[in-house]
N, C-alpha and C positions, 0 to 999 in steps of 0.2 A: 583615546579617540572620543569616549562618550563625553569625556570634560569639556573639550575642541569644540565637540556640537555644542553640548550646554551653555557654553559660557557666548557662543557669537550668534544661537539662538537668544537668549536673554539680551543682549545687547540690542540687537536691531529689534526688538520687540519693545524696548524701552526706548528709541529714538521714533520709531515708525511703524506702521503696520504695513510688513513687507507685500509687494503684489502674492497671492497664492497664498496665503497662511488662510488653514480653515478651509481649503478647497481641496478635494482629492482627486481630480478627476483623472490627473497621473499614476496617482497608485491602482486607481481602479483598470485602467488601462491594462496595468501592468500585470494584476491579479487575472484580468481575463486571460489575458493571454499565456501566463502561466498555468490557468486548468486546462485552457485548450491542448498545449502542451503536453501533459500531462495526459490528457486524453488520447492523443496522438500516439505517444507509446504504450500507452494499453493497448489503442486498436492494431498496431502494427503487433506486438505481440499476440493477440487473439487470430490476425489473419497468418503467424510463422505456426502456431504452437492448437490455434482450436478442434483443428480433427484427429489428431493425436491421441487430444488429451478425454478432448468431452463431445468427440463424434460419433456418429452411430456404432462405428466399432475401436473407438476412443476406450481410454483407460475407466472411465467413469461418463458411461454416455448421457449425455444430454435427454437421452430418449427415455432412460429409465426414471429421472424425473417429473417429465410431463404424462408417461402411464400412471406414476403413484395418483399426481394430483386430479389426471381425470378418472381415474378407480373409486375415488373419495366424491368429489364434485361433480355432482352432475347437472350444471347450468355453464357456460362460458363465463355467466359475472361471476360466479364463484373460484373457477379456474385463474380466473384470471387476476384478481385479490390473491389466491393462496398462491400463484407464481405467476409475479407481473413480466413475459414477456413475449417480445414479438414472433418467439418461434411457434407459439400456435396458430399461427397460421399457413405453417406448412407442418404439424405435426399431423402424420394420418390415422391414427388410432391405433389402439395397441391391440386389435386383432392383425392387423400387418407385422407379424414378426420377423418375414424373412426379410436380410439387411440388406437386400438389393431395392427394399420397397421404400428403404428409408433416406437415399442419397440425397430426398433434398432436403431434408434437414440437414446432411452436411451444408449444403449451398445455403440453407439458411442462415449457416454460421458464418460464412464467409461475407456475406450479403450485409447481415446488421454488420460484423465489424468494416465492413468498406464503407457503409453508409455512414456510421459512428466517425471513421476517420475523414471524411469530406464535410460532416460538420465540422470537425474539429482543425483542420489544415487551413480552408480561409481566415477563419477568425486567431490562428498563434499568426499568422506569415502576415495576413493587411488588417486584421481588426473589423469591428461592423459595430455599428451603431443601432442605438432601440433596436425595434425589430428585429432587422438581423439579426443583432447579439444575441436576443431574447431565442427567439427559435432557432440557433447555431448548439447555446447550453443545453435547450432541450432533447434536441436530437442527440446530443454526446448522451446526455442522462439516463436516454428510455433506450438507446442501443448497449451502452454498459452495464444498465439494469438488467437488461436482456441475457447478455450473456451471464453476469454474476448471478442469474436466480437458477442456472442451469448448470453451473459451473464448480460446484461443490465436489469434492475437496478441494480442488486446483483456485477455487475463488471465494475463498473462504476466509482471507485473511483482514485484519482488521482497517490496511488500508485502503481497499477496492469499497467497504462500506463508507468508510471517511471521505472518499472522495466521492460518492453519492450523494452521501447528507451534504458537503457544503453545496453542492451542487443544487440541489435542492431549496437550498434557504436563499441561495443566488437569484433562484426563481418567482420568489415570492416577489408580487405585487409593488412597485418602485415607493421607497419610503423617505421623511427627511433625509439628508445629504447625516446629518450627524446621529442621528436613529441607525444608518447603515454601518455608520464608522464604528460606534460603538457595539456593535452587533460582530462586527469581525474582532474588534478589540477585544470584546468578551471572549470569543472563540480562542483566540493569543490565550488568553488568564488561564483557560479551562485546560486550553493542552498542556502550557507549560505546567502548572502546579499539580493539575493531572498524574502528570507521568513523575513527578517528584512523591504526592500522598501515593505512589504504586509502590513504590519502592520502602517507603517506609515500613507497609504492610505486608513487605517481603520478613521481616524480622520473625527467625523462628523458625526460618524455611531450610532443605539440605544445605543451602548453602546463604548464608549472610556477612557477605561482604561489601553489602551497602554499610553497615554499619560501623566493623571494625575497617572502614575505609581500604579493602583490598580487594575492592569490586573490579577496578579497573587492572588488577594483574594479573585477572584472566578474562576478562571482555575480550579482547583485541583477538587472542588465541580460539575462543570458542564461542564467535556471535557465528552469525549462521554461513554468512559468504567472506571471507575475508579478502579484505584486496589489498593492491601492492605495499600501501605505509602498513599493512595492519603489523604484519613482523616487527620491523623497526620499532612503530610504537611501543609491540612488548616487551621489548628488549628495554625499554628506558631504564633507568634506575627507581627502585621502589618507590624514592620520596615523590619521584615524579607522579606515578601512581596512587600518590596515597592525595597527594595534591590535587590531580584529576580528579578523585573521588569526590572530597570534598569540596570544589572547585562546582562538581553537579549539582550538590544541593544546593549549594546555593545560590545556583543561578534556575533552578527549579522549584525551590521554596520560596524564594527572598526577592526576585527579580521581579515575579509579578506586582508585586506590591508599588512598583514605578507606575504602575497601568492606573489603577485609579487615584494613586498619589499627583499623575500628571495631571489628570480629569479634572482634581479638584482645584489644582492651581491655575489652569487655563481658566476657568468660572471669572478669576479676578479678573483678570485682564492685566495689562501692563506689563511692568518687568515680572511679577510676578506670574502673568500669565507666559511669556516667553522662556519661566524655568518649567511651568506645565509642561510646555511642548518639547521643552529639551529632555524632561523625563521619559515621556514615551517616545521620543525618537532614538533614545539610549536603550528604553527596550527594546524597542525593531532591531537595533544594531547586534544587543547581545542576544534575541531569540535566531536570530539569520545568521550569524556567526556561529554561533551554539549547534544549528542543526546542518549549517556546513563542513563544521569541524566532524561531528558523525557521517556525515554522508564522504569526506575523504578516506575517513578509521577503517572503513566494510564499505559491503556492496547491501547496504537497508533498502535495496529495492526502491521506488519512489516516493514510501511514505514520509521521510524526511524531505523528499524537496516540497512535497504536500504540504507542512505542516509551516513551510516558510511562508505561504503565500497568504495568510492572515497577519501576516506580519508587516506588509506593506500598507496596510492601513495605519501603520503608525507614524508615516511621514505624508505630511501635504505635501502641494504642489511646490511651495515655494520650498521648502527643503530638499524637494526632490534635483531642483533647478539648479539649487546651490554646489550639490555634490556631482552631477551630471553634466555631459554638455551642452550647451545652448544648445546647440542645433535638436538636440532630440527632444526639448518640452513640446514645439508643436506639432512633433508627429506623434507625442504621446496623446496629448492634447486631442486632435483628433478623428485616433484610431477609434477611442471609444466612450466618448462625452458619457453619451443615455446610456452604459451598459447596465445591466438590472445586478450590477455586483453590490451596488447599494443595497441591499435586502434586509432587513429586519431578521436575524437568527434568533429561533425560535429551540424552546424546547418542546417536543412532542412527545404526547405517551404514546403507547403502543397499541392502545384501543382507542379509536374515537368514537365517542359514543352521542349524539346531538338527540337521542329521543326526551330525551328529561325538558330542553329548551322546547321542541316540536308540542310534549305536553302543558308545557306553563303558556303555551300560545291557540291551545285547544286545537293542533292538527297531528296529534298523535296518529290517526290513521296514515297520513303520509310519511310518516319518519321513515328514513331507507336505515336499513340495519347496520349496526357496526362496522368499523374498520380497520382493520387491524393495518398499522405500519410495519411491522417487523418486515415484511416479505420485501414494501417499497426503501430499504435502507434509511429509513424517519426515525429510528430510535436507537440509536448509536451512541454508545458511549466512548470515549477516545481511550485506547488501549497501548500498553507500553511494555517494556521488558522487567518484571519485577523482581528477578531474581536474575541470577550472575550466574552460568556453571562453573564446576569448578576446573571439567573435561573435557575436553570435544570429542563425541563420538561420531562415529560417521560408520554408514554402510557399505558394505563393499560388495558385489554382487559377481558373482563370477561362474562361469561356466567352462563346459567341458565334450568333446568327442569322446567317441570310445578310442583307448588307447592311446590318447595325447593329453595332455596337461593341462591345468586350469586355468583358465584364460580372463581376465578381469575385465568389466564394463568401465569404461570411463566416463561420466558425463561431463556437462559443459559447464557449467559454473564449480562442479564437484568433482574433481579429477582424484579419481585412485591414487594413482602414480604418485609418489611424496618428493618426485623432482619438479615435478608441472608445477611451471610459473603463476605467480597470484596476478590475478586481472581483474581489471575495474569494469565490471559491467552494468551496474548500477547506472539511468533506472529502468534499463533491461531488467525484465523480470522472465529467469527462467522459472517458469515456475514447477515443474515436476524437480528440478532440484531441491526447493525451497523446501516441498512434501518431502521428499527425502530425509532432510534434516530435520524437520518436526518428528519422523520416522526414529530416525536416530534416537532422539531423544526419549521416545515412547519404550523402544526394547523390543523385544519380544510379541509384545503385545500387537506392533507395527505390521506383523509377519503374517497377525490373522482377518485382515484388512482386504477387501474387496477387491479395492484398485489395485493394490499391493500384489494380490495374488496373478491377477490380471495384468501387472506390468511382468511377473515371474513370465508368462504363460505367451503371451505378446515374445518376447525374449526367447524364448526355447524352439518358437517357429518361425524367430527372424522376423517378425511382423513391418514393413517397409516404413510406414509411419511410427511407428515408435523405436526405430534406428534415428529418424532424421532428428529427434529429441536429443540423441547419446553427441557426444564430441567425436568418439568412436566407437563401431562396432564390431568386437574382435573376430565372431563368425558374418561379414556385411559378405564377404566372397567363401561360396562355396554353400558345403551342410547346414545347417542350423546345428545348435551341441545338442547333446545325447540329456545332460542331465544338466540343471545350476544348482546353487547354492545360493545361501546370505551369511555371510560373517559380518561381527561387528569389530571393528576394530580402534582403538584409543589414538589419536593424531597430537603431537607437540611441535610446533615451529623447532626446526634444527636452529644451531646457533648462527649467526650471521655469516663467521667465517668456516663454516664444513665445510669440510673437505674434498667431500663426496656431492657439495654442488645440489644437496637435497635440501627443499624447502619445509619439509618432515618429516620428522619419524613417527615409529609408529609400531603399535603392539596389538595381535589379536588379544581381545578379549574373551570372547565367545564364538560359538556359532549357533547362529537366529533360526537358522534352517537349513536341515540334513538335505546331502541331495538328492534331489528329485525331477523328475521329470515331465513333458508335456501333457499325457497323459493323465498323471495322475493331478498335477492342476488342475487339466480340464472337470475332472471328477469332483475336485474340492469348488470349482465354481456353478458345478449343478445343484451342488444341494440346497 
């Protein structure tokens, strides 16, 4: 395919310069409307999943964030720097401790994520132009920001900040047309080779199968959500695996190198500037392929479909036109001419500090004091899987009445049961699943965990919102159980034709935690 492009790219660029080459104003289109997108199922999952999780009497409330930050600060600009978001404005101070006093901070949860999704629904469904577009990304930015600075553990993963930093560099100030392109192009360079020098640097680690090329014949069995192909895949034959392996590098190592390879060819012009363009239109192709092939493997949550939308910066309009139907260039055309996707990406430190200029200009008295970006998601570095397991462990939470039997929790992306069918729910993000499996892989250690103990303790008195998190709840009718537990247990994809119709087997390992009861929870959560 990438030859196909190259070679009828260079042809019509050596007779003519096609209408659109050099123009993006389709891909940009298409980019907005992919964050918006994207937006959209976060908001939608913030309004299933926020009071559950990070509501007043949420697993990791919201509230005991904004007491830290106003215990520490005592000015609003200061509060508001060390946790940029809009729930301070209904946070009542943390002399209000009884939770009847706190419920609008639930409503405040609900409110930014409704607000976030009404930015973000006009602009994926009809598009908007300048303005609009401009204060549509904003509104997603400062309503997502809102909930991730509050949202810790549960919004803590490295794709909720990716998707704020582009977001953010989206916003900057409208720059040349080819200043922007190459700004996302860079962004392309940094993720792909990125996530390639990760792995490298895995060498050395429990397990290195980046190197002896056996990475890939346990990915599939132990990335964190597996979905429907992932079995199958594992089942291929090693060479296949070992092919796949290597197959990554080098399209993670070697691939970028088409990006400024094309850069320099486009410069000429001519035929030679039409093999430019067929080079990085060849890398769009194999970056967007690359991270659809991942996103069919598992359930990566969104930050693989994230990490495609810098990628359509690498074909113009007329490319766009050629593989597309007519009819759709001029409703991409114009959805979104002016949108501020053109932006100059920047890299930021994590202090800005402007008094050194303020003094070379003799108004040192006005200098406003530092600013840290860490809290605004401005200093992001792009994060990948650098090591392979070699096991998949998984949690298994189970409880008990007196004088009946131990009864197991099932969650929704994470089902006990080793018959329960694999589903695609990607980029659904459960996300107390996801903790879970970070859980998993922690041990032990997982078991002395705040939220951890507080989903225990939520569980033991049947807590109504954190049922509607579970797939099922095996006490939802009747008692609550008398005591639970945590075992860990080993998971192996059964072989395709069992017998027994099970999607896995599976072996305790351990157990995490002896049982116990509500009670004595509540006592491990006062101290």
């Amino acid at each position: 395919m990438v030859l196909v492009v190259a070679a009828s790219l260079a042809s019509s660029s050596a007779v003519a310069r096609p209408l659109g080459v050099g123009s993006f104003g389709a891909a940009r289109a298409l980019a907005a409307r992919a964050i918006a997108g994207l937006y959209g199922v976060g908001f939608l999952m913030a309004l299933r999943q926020n009071r559950a999780l990070v509501g007043s009497r949420g697993l990791s409330p919201a509230t005991a964030t904004l007491d830290r930050v106003a215990t520490r600060q005592s000015t609003w600009r200061r509060r508001v720097e060390a946790a940029p978001t809009l729930l301070w404005f209904c946070y009542q101070g943390k002399e209000l401790d009884a939770p009847k006093k706190r419920v609008s901070l639930d409503a405040g949860l609900d409110v930014v994520a409704a607000s976030g999704l009404a930015c973000a629904a006009p602009l994926f469904l009809f598009g908007a132009g300048g303005g609009p577009g401009w204060l549509a990304l904003a509104g997603c930015y400062a309503c997502y920001l809102s909930l991730a600075t509050v949202g810790a553990p549960f919004y803590s993963y490295g794709w909720d900040s990716q998707l704020l930093e582009t977001t953010a560099l989206c916003l900057l100030p409208q720059s040349p047309q080819w200043l922007g392109v190459l700004a996302f192009r860079w962004l392309c360079f940094k993720i792909m080779l990125g996530a390639g020098l990760i792995k490298l640097r895995a060498r050395g680690r429990a397990t290195d199968g980046w190197f002896d090329l056996s990475a890939m014949s346990t990915f599939f069995e132990t990335q964190p959500l597996p979905g429907p192909l992932s079995r199958r895949l594992h089942f291929l034959p090693k060479a296949a695996h070992r092919f796949a392996t290597a197959s990554n590098h080098v399209i993670e190592l070697f691939a970028p190198a088409l990006l400024p390879l094309g850069l320099a060819l486009s410069c000429v012009g001519g035929a030679v500037g039409g093999l430019g363009r067929a080079a990085t239109a060849g890398y769009g192709l194999v970056h967007i392929l690359f991270q659809g092939g991942l996103v069919a493997s598992g359930n990566l949550s969104f930050l693989n479909y994230l990490t495609m939308v810098p990628a359509l910066m690498c074909f113009d309009d007329a490319f766009l036109g050629s593989v597309g139907p007519a009819a759709a260039a001029p409703f991409l055309q114009r959805t979104l001419i002016d949108n501020p996707l053109a932006a100059m990406n920047s890299t930021f430190d994590r202090v800005v500090d402007v008094r050194p200029a303020y003094r070379a200009l003799g108004l040192s008295d006005d200098a406003p004091r530092p600013v840290n970006l860490r809290a605004f998601r401005l200093a992001n570095a792009f994060g990948a899987f650098g090591s392979v397991n070699d096991r998949k462990n998984a949690l298994v939470i189970e409880g008990k009445r007196d004088g009946e039997d131990w009864r197991e929790y099932d969650f929704r992306a994470l089902p006990a049961d080793p018959t329960a069918k694999l589903r695609q729910v990607s980029p659904w993000h459960w996300r107390l699943d996801w903790q879970l499996w970070i859980s998993a892989c922690r041990g032990r250690d997982a078991t002395t965990e705040r939220w951890f103990l507080t989903l225990l303790h939520k569980l033991a008195t049947n807590d109504e919102a954190t049922s509607s998190l579970l797939n099922e709840n095996p006490f939802a009718a009747g008692d609550p159980p008398s005591q639970v537990r945590v075992s860990q247990y080993t998971y192996k994809f059964a072989p395709l034709d069992d017998p027994d119709g099970r999607v896995w087997t599976r072996e305790q390992s351990g157990v995490l935690l002896k049982p116990t009861d509500a009670a004595s929870l509540k006592v491990a959560l006062d101290k």
